[in-house]
C-alpha positions in Angstrom: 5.2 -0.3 -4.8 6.8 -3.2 -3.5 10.4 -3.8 -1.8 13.4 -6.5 -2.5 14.5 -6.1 1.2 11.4 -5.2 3.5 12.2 -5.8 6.6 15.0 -2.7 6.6 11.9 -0.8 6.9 11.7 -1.0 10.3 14.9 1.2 10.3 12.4 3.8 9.5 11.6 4.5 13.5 15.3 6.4 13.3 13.9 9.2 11.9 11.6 10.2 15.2 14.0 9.4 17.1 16.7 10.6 16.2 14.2 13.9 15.8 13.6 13.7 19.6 17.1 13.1 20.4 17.9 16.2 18.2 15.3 18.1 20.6 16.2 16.9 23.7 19.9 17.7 23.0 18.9 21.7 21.5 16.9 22.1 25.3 20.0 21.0 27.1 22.4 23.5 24.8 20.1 25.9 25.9 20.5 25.6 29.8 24.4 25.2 29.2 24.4 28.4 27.8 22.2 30.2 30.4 24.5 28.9 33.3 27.7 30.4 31.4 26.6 34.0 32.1 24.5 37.5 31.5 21.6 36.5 29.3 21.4 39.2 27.4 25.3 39.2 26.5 24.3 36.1 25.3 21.5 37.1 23.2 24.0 39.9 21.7 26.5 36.8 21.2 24.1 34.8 19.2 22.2 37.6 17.4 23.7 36.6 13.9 23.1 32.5 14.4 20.3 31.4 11.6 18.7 29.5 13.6 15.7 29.3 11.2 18.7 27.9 9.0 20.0 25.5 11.7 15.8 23.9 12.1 15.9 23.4 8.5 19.0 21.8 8.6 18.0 19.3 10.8 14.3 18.8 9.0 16.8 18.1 5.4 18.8 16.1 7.7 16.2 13.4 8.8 14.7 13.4 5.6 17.8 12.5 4.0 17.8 9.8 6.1 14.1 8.2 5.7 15.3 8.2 2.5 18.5 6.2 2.4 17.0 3.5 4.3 13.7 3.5 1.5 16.6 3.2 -0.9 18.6 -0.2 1.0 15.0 -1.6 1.1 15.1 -1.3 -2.3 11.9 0.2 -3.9 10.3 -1.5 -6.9 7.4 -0.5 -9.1 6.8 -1.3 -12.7 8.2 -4.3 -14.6 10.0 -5.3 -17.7 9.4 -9.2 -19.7 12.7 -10.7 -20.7 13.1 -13.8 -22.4 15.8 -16.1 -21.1 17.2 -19.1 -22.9 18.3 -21.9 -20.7 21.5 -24.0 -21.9 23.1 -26.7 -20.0 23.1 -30.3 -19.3 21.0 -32.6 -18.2 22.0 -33.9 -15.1 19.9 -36.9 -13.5 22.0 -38.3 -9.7 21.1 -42.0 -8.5 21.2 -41.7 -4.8 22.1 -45.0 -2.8 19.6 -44.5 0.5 19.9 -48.1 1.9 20.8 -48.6 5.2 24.2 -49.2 4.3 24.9 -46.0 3.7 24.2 -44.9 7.1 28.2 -47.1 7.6 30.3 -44.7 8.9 33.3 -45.1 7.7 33.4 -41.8 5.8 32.2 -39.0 7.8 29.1 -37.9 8.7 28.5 -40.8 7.2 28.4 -41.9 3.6 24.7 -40.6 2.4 25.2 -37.3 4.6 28.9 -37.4 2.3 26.5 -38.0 -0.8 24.1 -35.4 0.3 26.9 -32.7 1.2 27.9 -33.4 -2.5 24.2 -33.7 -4.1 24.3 -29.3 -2.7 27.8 -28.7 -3.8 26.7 -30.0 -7.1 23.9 -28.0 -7.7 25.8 -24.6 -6.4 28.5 -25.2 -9.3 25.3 -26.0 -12.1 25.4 -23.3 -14.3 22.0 -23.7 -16.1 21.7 -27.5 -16.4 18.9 -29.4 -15.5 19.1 -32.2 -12.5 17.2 -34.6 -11.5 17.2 -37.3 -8.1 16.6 -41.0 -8.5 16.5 -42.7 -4.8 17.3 -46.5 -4.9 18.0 -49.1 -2.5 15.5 -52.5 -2.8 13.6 -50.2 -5.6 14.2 -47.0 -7.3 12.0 -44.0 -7.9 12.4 -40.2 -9.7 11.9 -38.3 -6.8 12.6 -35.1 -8.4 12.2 -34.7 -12.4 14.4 -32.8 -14.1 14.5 -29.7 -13.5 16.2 -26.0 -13.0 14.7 -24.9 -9.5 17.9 -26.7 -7.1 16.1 -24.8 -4.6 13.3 -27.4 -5.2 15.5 -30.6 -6.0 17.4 -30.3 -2.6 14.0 -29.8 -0.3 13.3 -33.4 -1.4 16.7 -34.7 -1.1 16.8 -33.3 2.9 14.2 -36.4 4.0 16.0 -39.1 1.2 17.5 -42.2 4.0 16.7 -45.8 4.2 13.0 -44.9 5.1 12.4 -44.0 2.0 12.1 -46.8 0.6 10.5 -49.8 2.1 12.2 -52.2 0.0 15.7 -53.3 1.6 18.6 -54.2 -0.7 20.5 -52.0 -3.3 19.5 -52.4 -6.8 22.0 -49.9 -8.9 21.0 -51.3 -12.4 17.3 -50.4 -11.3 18.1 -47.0 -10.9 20.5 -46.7 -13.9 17.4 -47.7 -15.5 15.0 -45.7 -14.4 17.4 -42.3 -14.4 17.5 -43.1 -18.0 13.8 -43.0 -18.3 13.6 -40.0 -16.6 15.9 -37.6 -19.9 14.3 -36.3 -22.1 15.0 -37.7 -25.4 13.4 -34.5 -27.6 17.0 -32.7 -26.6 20.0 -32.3 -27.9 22.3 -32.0 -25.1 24.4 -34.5 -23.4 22.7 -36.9 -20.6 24.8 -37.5 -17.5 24.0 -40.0 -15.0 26.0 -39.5 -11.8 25.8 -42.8 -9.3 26.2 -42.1 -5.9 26.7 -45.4 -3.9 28.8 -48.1 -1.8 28.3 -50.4 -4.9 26.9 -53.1 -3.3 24.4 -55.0 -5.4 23.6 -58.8 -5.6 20.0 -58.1 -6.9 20.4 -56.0 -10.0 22.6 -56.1 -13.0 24.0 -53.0 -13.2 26.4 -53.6 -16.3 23.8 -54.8 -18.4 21.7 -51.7 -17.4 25.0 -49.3 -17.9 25.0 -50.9 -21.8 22.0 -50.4 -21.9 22.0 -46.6 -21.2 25.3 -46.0 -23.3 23.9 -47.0 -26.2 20.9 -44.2 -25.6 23.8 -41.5 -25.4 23.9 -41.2 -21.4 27.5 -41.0 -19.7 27.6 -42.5 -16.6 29.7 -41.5 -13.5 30.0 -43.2 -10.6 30.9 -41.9 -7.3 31.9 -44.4 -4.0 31.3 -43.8 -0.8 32.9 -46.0 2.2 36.0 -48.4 2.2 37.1 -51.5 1.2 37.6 -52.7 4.6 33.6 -51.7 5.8 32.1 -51.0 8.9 28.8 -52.4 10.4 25.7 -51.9 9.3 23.9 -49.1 11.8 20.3 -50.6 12.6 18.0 -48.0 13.4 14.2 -47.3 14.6 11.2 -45.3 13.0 12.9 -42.1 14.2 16.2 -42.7 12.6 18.4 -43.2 15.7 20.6 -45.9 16.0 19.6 -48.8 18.1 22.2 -51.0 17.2 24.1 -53.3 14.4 22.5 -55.5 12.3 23.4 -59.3 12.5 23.4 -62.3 10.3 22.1 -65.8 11.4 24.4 -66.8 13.4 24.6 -63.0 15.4 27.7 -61.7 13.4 27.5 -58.2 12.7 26.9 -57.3 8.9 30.2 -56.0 7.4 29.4 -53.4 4.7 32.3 -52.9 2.0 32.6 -50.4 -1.1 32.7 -52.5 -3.8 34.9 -50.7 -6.1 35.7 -52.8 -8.6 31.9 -53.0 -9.6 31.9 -49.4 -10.0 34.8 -48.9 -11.9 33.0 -51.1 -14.5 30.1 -49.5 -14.7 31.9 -46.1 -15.1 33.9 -48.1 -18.0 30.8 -49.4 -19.5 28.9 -46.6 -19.2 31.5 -44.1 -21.2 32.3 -41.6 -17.5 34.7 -42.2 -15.0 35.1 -43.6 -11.4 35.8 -41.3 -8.7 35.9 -42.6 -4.9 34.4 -40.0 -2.0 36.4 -38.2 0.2 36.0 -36.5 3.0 36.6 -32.9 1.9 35.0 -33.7 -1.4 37.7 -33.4 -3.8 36.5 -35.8 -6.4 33.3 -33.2 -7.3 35.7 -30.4 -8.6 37.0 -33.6 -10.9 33.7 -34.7 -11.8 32.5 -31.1 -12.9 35.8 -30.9 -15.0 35.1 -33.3 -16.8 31.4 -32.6 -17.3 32.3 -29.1 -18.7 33.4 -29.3 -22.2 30.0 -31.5 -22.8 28.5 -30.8 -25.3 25.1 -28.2 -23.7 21.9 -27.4 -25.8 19.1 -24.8 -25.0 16.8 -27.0 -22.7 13.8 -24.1 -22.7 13.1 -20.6 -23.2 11.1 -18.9 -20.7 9.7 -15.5 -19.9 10.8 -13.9 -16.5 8.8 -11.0 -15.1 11.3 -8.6 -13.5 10.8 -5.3 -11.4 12.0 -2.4 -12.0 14.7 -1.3 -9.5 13.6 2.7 -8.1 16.3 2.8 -5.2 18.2 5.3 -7.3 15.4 7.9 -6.9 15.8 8.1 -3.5 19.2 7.6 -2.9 19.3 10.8 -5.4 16.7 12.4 -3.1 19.0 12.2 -0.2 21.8 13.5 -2.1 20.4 16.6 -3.1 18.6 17.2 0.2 22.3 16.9 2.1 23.9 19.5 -0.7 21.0 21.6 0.0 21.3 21.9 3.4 25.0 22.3 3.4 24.6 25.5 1.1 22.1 26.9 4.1 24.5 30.0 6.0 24.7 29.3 9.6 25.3 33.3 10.3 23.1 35.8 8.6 25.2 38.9 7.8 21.9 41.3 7.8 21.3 40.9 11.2 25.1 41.3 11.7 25.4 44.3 9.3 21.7 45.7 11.2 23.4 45.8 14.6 26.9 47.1 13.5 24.8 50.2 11.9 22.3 50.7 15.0 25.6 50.3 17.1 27.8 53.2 14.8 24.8 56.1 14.8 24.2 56.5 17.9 27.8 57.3 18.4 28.2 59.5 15.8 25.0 61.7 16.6 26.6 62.0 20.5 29.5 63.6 18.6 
């Protein structure tokens, strides 16, 4: 037997104590009621109280409750195979990690934005497949495609400019390799969403956007920053800022969005442009316009599943509590005894 919640177990040390409160409390009834008066008035009093009854209560009681909190830790023995077809999309995100990203002007900063939106994504995927391609100087699939987010967003915690050794941003390298990185035996619709500030003099990212259309993949794009730019952070092995990086002549570096080149390769690429902001507005857009795609079973798998047993117990403490309700907490033979014993007498004196 195994349990879905195990550590509600430890509620379990209730039941003794709650048993040794129950005693302490039944000693301290006791002395009450020998300081209220004549002791064997008192015994007369209480003559008819089950108090066989009463113990037993208490013993159904504290069972009833070892048994509710078995059940919240919910029990589990046996199993049952199910197989479970997996539809969706397949879902491959080019993440910009150069060290223009770490620009500011979008807050935290525009790959924590991209990041907070990578999660958001994958909590509104139902069933389709992602995958993460990092870029800046060169690009990489980090994560394949693949159904476990769980998985896809441990590796996109430590994506940032060290990464990558490589400086520069090459987005028609990573349109490239994303489109690599489908799998071409499926029927269902490749999207390519590019997260970046669009800066690229390397690269030719139209040419690579053509070239990806005309394989079936729609391409999104997705800016982060502003036309007007910020400087670049500089920063040491650690990740902490040290200071702004300069050109020859000791300028700091401006980086801008460029959004006209991502508009174009949105256009090119069949998708749409969406600009970042800070409460992430443009995902809810993005993932309406993803949804009537067309989606086709991507596997079939077999999942293992436990059997759920918490309703035994909770039944268990049911009919324990309806049992001890039903227990008298007077005896009438004893009451019926006494009445008798006190009625003879009298009537013999007569």
């Amino acid at each position: 037997m195994t349990f879905a919640h195990p550590q509600f177990l430890i509620a379990l040390i209730l039941v003794p104590l709650s048993a040794l409160f129950l005693l302490w409390a039944g000693k301290q009834r006791q002395r009450a009621l020998g300081r209220l008066g004549d002791a064997t008035l008192i015994q007369r009093l209480s003559a008819t109280v089950n108090w066989r009854g009463r113990r037993l209560q208490v013993a159904l009681g504290l069972f009833a409750l070892a048994m509710l909190i078995i059940a919240i830790a919910r029990p589990q023995w046996g199993s049952e195979t199910q197989v479970i077809d997996q539809e969706g999309l397949q879902v491959m995100v080019a993440l910009d990690v150069s060290q223009s990203m770490l620009v500011e002007d979008i807050k935290p900063s525009r790959l924590d934005r991209a990041k907070l939106e990578i999660r958001d994504l994958t909590q509104q995927l139902d069933g389709d497949e992602i995958g993460i391609v990092p870029f800046s100087g060169a690009a990489f699939t980090q994560v394949p495609l693949t159904s476990d987010y769980a998985t896809a967003l441990t590796y996109l915690k430590d994506a940032g400019p060290g990464l990558i050794s490589r400086p520069g941003t090459v987005i028609g390298d990573a349109i490239r390799t994303a489109e690599q990185a489908f799998d071409p035996k499926l029927a269902s619709q490749k999207v390519l969403v590019v997260m970046t500030d669009g800066e690229d003099v390397e690269s030719d990212p139209l040419a690579a956007a053509q070239e990806a259309a005309k394989q079936g993949v729609l391409i999104y794009t997705i800016g982060f920053g502003t036309p007007e730019g910020e400087p670049v952070p500089e920063t040491d092995r650690s990740g902490r800022v040290i200071g702004f990086k300069q050109d020859a002549q000791g300028n700091p570096i401006i980086s801008r969005m460029d959004e006209a080149t991502l508009q174009e390769i949105a256009k090119t690429g069949g998708g749409q442009y969406y600009r970042a902001t800070a409460d992430g507005s443009e995902l809810a857009s993005l993932l309406a316009e993803i949804d009537g795609l067309q989606k086709a079973q991507l596997q079939s798998r077999q999942a293992i599943r436990l059997t759920e047993r918490y309703q035994i117990f909770l039944a268990l403490a049911f009919v324990v509590l309806v049992l001890a309700e039903l227990i008298p907490d007077r005896i009438r033979q004893r009451v019926e005894r006494a009445w008798t014993q006190r009625v003879r007498p009298a009537a013999s004196e007569q």
